[in-house]
Every structure is written in C-alpha cells, then in structure tokens.
N, CA, C and O atoms as CSV, one atom per row, in Angstrom:
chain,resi,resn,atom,element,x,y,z
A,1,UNK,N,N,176.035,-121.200,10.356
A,1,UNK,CA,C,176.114,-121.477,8.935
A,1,UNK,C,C,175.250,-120.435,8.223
A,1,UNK,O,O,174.052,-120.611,8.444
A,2,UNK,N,N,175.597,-119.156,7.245
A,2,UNK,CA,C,175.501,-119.065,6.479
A,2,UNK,C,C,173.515,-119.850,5.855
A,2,UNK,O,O,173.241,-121.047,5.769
A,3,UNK,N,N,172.576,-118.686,5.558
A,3,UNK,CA,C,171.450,-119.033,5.383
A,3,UNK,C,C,171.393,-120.073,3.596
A,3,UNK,O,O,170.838,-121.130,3.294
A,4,UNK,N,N,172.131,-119.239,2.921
A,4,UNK,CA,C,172.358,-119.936,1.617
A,4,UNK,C,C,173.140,-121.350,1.492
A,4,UNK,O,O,172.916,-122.268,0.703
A,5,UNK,N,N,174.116,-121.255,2.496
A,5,UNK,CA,C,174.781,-123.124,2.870
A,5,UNK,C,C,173.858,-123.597,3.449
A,5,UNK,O,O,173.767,-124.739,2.999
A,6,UNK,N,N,173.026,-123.432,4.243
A,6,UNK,CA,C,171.637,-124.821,4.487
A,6,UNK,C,C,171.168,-124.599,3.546
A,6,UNK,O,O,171.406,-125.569,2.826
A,7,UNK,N,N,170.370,-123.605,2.804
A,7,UNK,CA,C,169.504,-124.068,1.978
A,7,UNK,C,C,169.812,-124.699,0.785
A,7,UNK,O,O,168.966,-125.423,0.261
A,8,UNK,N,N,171.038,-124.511,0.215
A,8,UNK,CA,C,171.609,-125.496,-0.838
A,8,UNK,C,C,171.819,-127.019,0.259
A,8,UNK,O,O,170.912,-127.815,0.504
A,9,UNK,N,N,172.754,-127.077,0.600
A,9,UNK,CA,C,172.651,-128.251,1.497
A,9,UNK,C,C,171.110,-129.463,2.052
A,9,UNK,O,O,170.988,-130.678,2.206
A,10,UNK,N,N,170.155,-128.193,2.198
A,10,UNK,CA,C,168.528,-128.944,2.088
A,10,UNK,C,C,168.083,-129.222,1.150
A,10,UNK,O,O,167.411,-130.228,0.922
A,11,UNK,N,N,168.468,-128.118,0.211
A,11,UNK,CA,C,168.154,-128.669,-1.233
A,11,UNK,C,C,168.940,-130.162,-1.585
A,11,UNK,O,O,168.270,-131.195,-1.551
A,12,UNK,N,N,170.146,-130.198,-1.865
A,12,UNK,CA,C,170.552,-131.380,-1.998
A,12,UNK,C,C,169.934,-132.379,-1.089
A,12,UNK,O,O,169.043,-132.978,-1.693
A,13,UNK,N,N,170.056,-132.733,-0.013
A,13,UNK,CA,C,169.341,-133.665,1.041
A,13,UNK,C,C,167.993,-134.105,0.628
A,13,UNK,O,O,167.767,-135.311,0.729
A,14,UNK,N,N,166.850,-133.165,0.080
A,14,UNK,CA,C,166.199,-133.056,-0.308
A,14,UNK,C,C,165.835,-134.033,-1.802
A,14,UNK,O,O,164.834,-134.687,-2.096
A,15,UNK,N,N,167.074,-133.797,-2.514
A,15,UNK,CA,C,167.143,-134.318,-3.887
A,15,UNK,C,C,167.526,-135.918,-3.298
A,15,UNK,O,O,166.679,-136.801,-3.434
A,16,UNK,N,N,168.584,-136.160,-2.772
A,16,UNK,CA,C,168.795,-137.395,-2.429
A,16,UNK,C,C,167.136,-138.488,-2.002
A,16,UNK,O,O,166.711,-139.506,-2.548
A,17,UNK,N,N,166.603,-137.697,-0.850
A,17,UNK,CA,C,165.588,-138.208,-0.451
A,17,UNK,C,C,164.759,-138.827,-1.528
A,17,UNK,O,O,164.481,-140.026,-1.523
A,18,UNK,N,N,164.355,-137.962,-2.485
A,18,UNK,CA,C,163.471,-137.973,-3.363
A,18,UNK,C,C,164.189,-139.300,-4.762
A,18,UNK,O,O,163.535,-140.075,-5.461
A,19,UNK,N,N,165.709,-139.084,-4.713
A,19,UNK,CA,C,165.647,-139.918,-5.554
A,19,UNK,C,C,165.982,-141.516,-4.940
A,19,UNK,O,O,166.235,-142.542,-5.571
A,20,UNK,N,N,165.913,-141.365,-3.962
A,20,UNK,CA,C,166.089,-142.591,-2.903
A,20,UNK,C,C,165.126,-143.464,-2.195
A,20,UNK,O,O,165.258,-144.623,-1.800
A,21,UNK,N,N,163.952,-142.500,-2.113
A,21,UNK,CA,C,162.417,-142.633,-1.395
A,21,UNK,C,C,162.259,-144.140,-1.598
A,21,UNK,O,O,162.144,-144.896,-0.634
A,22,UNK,N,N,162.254,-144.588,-2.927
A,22,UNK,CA,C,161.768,-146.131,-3.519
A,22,UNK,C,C,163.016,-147.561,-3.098
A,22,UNK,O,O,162.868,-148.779,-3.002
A,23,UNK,N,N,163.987,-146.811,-2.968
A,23,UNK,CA,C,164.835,-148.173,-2.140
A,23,UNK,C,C,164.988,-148.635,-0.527
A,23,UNK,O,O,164.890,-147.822,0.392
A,24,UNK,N,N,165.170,-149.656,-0.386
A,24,UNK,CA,C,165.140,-149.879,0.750
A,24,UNK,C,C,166.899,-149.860,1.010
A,24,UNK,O,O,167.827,-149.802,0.203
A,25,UNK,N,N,166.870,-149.934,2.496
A,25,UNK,CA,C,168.856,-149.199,2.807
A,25,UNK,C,C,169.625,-150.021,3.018
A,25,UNK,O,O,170.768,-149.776,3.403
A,26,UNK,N,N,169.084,-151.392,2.775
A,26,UNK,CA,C,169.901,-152.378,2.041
A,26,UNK,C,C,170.742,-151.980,0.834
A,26,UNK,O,O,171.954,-151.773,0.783
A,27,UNK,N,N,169.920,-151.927,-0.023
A,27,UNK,CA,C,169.791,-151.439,-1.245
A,27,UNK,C,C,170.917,-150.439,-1.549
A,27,UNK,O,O,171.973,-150.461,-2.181
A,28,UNK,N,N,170.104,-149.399,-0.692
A,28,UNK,CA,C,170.797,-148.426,-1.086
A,28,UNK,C,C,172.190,-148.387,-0.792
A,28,UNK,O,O,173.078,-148.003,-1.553
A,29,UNK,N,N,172.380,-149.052,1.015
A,29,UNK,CA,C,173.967,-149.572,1.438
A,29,UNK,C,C,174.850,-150.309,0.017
A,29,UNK,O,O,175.991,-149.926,-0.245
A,30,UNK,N,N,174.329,-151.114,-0.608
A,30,UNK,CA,C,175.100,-151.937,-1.858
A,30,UNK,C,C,175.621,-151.046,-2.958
A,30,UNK,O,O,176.640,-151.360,-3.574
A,31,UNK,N,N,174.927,-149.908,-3.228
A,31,UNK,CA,C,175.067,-149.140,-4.108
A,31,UNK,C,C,176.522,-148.348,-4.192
A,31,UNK,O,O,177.285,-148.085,-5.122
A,32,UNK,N,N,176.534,-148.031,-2.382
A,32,UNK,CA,C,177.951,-147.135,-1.949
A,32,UNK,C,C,179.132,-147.445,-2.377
A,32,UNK,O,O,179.145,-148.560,-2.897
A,33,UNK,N,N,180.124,-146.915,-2.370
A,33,UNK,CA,C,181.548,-147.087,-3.012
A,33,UNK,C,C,182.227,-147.644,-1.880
A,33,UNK,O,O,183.303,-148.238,-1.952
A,34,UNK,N,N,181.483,-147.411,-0.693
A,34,UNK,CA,C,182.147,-147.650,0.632
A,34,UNK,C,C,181.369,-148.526,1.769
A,34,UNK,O,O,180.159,-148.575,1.550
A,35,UNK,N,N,181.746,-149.145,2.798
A,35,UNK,CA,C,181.285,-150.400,3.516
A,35,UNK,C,C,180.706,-149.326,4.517
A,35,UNK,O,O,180.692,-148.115,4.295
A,36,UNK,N,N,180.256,-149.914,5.593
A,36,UNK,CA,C,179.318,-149.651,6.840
A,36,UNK,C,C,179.845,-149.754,7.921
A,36,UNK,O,O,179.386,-150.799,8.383
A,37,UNK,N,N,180.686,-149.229,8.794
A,37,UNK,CA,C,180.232,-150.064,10.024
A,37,UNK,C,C,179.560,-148.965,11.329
A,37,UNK,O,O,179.473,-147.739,11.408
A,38,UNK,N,N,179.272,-149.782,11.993
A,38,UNK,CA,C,178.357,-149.755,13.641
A,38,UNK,C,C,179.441,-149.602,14.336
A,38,UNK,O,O,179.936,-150.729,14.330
A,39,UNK,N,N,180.412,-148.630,15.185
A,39,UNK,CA,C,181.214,-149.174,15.795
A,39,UNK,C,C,180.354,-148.593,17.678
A,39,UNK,O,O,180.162,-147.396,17.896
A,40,UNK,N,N,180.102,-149.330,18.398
A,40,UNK,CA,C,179.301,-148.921,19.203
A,40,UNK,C,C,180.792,-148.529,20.493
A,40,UNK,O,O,182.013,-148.657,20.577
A,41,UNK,N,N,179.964,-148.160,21.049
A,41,UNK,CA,C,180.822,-147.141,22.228
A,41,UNK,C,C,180.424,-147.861,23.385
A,41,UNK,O,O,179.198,-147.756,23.362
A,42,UNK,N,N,180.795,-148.664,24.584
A,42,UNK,CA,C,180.390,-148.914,25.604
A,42,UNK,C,C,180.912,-147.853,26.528
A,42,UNK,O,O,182.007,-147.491,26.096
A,43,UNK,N,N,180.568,-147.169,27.679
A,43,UNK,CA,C,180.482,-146.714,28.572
A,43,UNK,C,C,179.942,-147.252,29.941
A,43,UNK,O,O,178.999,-147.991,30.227
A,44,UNK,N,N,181.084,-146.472,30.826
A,44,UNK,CA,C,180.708,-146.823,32.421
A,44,UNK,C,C,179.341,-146.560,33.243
A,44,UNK,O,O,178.984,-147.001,34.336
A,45,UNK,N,N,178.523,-145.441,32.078
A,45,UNK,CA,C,177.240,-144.669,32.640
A,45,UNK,C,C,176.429,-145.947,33.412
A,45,UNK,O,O,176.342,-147.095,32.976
A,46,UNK,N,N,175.896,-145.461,34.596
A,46,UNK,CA,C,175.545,-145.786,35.222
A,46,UNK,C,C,174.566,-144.930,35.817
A,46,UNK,O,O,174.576,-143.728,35.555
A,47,UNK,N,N,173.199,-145.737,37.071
A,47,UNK,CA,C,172.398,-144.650,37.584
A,47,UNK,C,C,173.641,-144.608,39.107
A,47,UNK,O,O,174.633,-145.333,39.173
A,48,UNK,N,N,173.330,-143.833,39.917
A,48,UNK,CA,C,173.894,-143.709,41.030
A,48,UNK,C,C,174.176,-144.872,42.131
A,48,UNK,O,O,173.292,-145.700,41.911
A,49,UNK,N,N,174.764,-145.214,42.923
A,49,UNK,CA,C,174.599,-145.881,43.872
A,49,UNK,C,C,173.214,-146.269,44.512
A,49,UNK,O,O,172.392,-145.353,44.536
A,50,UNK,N,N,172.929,-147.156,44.894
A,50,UNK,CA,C,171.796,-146.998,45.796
A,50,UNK,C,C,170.084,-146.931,45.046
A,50,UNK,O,O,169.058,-147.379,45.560
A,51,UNK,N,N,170.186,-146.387,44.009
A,51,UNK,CA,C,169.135,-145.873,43.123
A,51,UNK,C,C,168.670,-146.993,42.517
A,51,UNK,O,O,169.511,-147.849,42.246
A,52,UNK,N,N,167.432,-147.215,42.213
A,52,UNK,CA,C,166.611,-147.939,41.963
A,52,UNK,C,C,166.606,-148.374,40.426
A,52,UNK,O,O,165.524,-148.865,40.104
A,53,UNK,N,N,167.660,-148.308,39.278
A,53,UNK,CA,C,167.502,-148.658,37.881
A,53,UNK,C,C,166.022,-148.748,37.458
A,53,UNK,O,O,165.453,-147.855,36.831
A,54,UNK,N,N,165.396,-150.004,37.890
A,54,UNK,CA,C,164.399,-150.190,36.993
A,54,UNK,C,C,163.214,-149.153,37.683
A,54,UNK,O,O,162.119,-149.707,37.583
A,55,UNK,N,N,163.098,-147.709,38.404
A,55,UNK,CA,C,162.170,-147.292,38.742
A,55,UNK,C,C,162.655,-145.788,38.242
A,55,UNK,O,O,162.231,-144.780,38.807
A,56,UNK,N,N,163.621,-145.728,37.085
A,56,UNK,CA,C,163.637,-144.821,36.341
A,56,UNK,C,C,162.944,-144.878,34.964
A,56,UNK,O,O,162.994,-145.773,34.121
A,57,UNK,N,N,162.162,-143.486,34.940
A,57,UNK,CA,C,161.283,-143.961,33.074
A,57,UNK,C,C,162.550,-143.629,31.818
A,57,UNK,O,O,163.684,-143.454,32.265
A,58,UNK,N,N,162.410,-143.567,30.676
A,58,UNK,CA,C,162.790,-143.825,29.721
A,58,UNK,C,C,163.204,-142.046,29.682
A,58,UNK,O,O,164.377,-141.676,29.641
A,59,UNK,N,N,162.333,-141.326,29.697
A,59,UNK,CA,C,163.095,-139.891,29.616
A,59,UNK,C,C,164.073,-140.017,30.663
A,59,UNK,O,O,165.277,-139.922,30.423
A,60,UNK,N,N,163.582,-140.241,31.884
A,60,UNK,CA,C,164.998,-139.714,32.911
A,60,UNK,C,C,166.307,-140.462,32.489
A,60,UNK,O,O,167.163,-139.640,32.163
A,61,UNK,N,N,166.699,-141.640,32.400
A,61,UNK,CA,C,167.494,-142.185,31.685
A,61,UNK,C,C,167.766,-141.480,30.391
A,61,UNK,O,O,168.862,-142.016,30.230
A,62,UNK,N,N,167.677,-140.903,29.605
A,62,UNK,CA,C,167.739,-140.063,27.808
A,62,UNK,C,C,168.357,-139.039,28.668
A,62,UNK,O,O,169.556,-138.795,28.528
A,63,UNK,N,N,167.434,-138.231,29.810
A,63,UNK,CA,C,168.013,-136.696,30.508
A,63,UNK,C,C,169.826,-136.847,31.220
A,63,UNK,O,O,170.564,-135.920,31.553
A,64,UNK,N,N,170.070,-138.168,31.258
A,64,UNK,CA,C,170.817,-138.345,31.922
A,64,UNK,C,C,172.207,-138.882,31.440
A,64,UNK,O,O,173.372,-138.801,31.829
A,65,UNK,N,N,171.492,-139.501,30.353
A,65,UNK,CA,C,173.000,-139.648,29.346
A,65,UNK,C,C,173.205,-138.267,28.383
A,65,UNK,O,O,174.350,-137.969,28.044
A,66,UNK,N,N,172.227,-137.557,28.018
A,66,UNK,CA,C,172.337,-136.297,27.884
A,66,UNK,C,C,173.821,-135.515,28.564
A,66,UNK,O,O,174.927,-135.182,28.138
A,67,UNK,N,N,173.180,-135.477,29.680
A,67,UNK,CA,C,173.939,-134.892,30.671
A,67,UNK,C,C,175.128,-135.317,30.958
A,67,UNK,O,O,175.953,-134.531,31.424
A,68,UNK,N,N,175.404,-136.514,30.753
A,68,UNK,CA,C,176.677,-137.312,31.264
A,68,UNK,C,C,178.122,-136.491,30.297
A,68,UNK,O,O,178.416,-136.269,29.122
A,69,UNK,N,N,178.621,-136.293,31.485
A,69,UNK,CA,C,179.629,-135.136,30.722
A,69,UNK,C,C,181.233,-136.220,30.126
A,69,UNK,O,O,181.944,-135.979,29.151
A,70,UNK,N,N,181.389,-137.542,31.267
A,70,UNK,CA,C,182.635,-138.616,30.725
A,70,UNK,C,C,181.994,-139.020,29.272
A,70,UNK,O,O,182.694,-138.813,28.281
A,71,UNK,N,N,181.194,-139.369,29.171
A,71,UNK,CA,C,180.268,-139.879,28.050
A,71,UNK,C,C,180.053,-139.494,26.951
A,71,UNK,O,O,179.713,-140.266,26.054
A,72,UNK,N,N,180.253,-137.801,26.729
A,72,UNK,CA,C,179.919,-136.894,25.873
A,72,UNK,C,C,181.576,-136.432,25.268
A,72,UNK,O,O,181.858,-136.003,24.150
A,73,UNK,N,N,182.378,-136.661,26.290
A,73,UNK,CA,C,183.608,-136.438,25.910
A,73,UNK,C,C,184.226,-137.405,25.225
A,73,UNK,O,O,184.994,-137.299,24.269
A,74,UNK,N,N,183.667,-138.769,26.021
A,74,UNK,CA,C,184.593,-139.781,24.855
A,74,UNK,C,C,183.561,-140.097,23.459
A,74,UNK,O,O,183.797,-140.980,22.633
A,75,UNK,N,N,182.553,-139.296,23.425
A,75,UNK,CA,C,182.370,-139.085,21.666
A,75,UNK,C,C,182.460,-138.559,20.902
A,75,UNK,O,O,182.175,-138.816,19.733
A,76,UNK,N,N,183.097,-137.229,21.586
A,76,UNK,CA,C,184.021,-136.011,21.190
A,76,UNK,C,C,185.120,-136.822,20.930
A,76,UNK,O,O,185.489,-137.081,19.785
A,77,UNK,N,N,185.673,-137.245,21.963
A,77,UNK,CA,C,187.105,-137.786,21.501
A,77,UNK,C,C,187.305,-138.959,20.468
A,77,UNK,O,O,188.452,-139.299,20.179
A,78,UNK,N,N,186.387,-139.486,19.995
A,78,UNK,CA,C,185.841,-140.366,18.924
A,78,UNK,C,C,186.391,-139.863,17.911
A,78,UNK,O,O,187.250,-140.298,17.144
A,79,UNK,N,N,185.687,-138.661,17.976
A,79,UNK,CA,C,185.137,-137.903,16.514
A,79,UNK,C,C,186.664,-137.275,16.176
A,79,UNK,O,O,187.271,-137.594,15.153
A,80,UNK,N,N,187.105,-136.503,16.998
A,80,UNK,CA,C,188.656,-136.216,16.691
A,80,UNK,C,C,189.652,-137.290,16.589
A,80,UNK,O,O,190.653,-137.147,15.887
A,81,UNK,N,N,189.466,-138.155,17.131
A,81,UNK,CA,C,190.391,-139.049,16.024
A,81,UNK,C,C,190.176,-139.636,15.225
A,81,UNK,O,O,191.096,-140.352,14.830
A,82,UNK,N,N,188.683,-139.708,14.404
A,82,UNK,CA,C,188.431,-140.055,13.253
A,82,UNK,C,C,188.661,-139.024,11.835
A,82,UNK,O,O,188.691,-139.201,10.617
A,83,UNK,N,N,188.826,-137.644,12.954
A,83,UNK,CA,C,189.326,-136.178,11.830
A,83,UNK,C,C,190.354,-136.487,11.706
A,83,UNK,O,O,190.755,-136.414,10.544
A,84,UNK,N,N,191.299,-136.964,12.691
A,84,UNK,CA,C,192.978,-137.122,12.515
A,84,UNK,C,C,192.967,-137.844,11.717
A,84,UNK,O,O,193.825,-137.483,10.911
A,85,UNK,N,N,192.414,-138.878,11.331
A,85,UNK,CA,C,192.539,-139.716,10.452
A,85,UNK,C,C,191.917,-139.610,8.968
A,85,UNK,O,O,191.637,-140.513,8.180
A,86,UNK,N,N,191.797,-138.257,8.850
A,86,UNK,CA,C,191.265,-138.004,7.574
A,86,UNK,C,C,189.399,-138.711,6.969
A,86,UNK,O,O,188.774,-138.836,5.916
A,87,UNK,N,N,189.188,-139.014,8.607
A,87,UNK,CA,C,187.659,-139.606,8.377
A,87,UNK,C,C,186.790,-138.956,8.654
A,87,UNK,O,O,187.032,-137.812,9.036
A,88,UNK,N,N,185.239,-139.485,8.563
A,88,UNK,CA,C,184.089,-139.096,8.405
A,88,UNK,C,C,183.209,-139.487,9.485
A,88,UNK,O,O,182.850,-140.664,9.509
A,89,UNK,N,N,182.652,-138.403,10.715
A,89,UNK,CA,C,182.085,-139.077,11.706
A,89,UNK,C,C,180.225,-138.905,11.629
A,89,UNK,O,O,179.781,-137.757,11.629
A,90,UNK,N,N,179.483,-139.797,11.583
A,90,UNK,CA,C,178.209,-139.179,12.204
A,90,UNK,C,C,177.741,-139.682,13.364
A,90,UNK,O,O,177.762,-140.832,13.803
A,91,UNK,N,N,177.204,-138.406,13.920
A,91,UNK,CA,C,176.665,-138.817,15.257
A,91,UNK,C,C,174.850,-138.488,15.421
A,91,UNK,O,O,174.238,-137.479,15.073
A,92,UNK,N,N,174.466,-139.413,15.902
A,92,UNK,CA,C,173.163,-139.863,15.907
A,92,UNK,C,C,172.396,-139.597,17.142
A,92,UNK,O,O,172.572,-140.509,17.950
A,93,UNK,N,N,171.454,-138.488,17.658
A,93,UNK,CA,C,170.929,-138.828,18.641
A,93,UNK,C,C,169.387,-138.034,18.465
A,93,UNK,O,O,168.935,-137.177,17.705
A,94,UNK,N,N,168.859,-138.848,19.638
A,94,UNK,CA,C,166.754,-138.393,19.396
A,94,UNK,C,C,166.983,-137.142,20.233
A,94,UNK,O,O,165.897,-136.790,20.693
A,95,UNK,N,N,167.588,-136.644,20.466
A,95,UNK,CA,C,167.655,-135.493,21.578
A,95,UNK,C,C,167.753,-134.277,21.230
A,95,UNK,O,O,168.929,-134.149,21.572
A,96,UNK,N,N,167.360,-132.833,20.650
A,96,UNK,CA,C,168.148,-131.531,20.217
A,96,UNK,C,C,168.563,-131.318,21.262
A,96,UNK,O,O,169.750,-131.123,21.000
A,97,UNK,N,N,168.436,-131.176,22.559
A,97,UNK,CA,C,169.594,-130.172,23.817
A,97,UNK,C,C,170.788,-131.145,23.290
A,97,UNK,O,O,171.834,-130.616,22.913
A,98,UNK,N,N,170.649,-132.536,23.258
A,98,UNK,CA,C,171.971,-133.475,22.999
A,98,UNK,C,C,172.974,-133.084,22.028
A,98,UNK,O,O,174.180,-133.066,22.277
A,99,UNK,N,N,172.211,-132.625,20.404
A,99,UNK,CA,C,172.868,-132.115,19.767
A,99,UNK,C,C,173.521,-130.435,20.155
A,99,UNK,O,O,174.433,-129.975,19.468
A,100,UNK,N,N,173.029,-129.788,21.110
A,100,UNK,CA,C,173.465,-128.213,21.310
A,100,UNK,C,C,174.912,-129.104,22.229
A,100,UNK,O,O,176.078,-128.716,22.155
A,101,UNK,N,N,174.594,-129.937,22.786
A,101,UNK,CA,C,175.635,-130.417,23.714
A,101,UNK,C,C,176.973,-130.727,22.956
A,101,UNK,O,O,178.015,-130.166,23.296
A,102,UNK,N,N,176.927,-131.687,21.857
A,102,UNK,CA,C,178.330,-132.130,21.754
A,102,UNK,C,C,178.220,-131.429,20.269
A,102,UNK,O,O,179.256,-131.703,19.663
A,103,UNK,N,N,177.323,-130.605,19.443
A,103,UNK,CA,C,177.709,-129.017,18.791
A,103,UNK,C,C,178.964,-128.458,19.283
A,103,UNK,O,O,179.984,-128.237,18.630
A,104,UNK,N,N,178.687,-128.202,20.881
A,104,UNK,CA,C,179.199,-127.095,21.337
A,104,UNK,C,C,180.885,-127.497,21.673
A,104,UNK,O,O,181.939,-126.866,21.602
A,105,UNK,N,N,180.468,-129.035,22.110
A,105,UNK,CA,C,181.912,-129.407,22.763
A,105,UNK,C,C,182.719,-129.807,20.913
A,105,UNK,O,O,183.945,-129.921,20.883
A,106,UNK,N,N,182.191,-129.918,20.025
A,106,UNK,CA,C,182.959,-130.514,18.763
A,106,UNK,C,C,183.773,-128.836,18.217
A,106,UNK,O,O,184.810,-128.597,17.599
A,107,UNK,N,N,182.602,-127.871,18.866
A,107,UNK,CA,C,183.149,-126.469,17.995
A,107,UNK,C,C,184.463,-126.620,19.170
A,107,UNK,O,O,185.630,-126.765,18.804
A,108,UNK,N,N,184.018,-126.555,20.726
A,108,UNK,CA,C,185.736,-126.048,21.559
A,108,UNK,C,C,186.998,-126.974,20.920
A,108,UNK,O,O,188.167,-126.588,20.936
A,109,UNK,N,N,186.628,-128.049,20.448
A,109,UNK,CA,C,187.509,-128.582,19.767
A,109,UNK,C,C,187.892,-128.186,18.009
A,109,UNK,O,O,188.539,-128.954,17.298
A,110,UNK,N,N,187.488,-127.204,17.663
A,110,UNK,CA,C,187.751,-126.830,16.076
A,110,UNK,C,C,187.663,-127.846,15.174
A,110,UNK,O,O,188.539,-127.968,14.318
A,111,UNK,N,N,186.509,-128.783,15.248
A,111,UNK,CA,C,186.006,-129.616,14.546
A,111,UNK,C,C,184.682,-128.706,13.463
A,111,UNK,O,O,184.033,-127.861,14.081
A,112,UNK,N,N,184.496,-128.806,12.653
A,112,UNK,CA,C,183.798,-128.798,12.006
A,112,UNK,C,C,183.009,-129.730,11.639
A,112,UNK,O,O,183.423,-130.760,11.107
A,113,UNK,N,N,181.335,-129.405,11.956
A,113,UNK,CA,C,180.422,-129.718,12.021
A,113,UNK,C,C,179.186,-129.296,11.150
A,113,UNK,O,O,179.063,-128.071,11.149
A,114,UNK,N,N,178.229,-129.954,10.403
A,114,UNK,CA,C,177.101,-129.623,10.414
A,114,UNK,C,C,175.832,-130.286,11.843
A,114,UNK,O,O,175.970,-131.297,12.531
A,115,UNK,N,N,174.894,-129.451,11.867
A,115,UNK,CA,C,174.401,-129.791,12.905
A,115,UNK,C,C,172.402,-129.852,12.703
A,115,UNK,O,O,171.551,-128.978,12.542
A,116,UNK,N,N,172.360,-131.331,12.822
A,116,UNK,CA,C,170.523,-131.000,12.596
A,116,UNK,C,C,169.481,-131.492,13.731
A,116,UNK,O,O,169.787,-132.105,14.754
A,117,UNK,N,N,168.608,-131.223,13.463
A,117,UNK,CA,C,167.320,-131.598,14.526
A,117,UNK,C,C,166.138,-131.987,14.184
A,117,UNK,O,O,165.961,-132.275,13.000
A,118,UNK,N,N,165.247,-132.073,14.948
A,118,UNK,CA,C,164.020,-131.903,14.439
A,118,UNK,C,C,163.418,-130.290,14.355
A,118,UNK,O,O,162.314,-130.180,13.822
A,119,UNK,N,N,163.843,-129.487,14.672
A,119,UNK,CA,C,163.291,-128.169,14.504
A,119,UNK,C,C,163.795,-127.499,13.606
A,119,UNK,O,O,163.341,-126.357,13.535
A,120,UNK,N,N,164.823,-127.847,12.641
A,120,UNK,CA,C,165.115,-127.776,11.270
A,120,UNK,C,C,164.571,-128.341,10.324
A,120,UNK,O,O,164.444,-129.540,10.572
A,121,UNK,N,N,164.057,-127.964,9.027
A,121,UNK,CA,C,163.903,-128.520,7.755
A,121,UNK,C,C,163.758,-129.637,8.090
A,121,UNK,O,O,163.581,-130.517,7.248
C-alpha cells in the first residue's frame, strides 16, 4: 500500500478513535446502520496423537494454529465467499506472523486486503 493510503487511512482511524474514545461498544454497536454478528468457525485442529494436550503452554498451542495450514484455508475460504457475496470480512488475530500468513494466502487468492499489527501505527 502506497505510503499516502495508510497515512490517510491512520488518519481517519485515528479520527474515529478520538471521536469514539467516550462510548462504550455497546453504544457504539446501536449507533450502526448495520447488526453484528460472531459467526465462529469450528475446526478439526487438534494436538497430535499420543501428545499430552494439557502439557502444552499457551504459546505452543497460538504457534500451532498459526501454522495449521486446513485451518488457515478454511478462513481464506470464508473470506471469499463473503467477497462473492458482495460482503465485508474482518479477521482478528494476536499474532503478526498470523497476519503475514493469511495476508499472503488472501493476496494468492486476489482478495483485497488491508493488513495491520502491532508494529504498525
């Protein structure tokens, strides 16, 4: 992207924040022209055979759905049929490699994307 499309784009984000700071997202949800939903994704992910679940920590589990490549595809494949449908996808994760991950798989698909982190603005 173009250095002047983020920074207008931060700028706006920016403006929102600021004029938003004082509501809570209740609030602010009521305000929208449009409803909400959560639609959650279940998946088969699993740890391996044999492997001990509860003697994995909280990163290795994050490193691992990261990684999970069935997993990453069917939220790719989410997202393209919510484009087919003339909709609006966001995808949410605590991870930046996560975001370079399905960045990369949304661009092989000619989806258009913005893409953020914590090491951005």
């Amino acid at each position: 992207m173009p250095i002047s499309d983020y920074d207008e784009l931060k700028r706006k984000y920016d403006a929102l924040l600021e004029e938003n700071k004082t509501l809570d997202a209740k609030t602010q949800a009521e305000k929208r022209p449009f409803d909400h939903y959560l639609i959650p994704r279940f998946t088969s992910f699993r740890s391996p055979p044999g492997e001990d679940e509860t003697q994995l920590s909280l990163q290795e589990i994050k490193t691992r759905l990261v990684s999970d490549e069935i997993r990453n595809q069917l939220i790719i494949d989410d997202v393209v049929e919510c484009c087919e449908k003339g909709r609006k996808s966001l995808i949410l994760t605590g991870r930046v490699s996560h975001v370079a991950v399905l960045g990369g798989k949304a661009d092989s698909q000619n989806i258009k994307c913005f893409l953020f982190n914590r090491r951005y603005g």
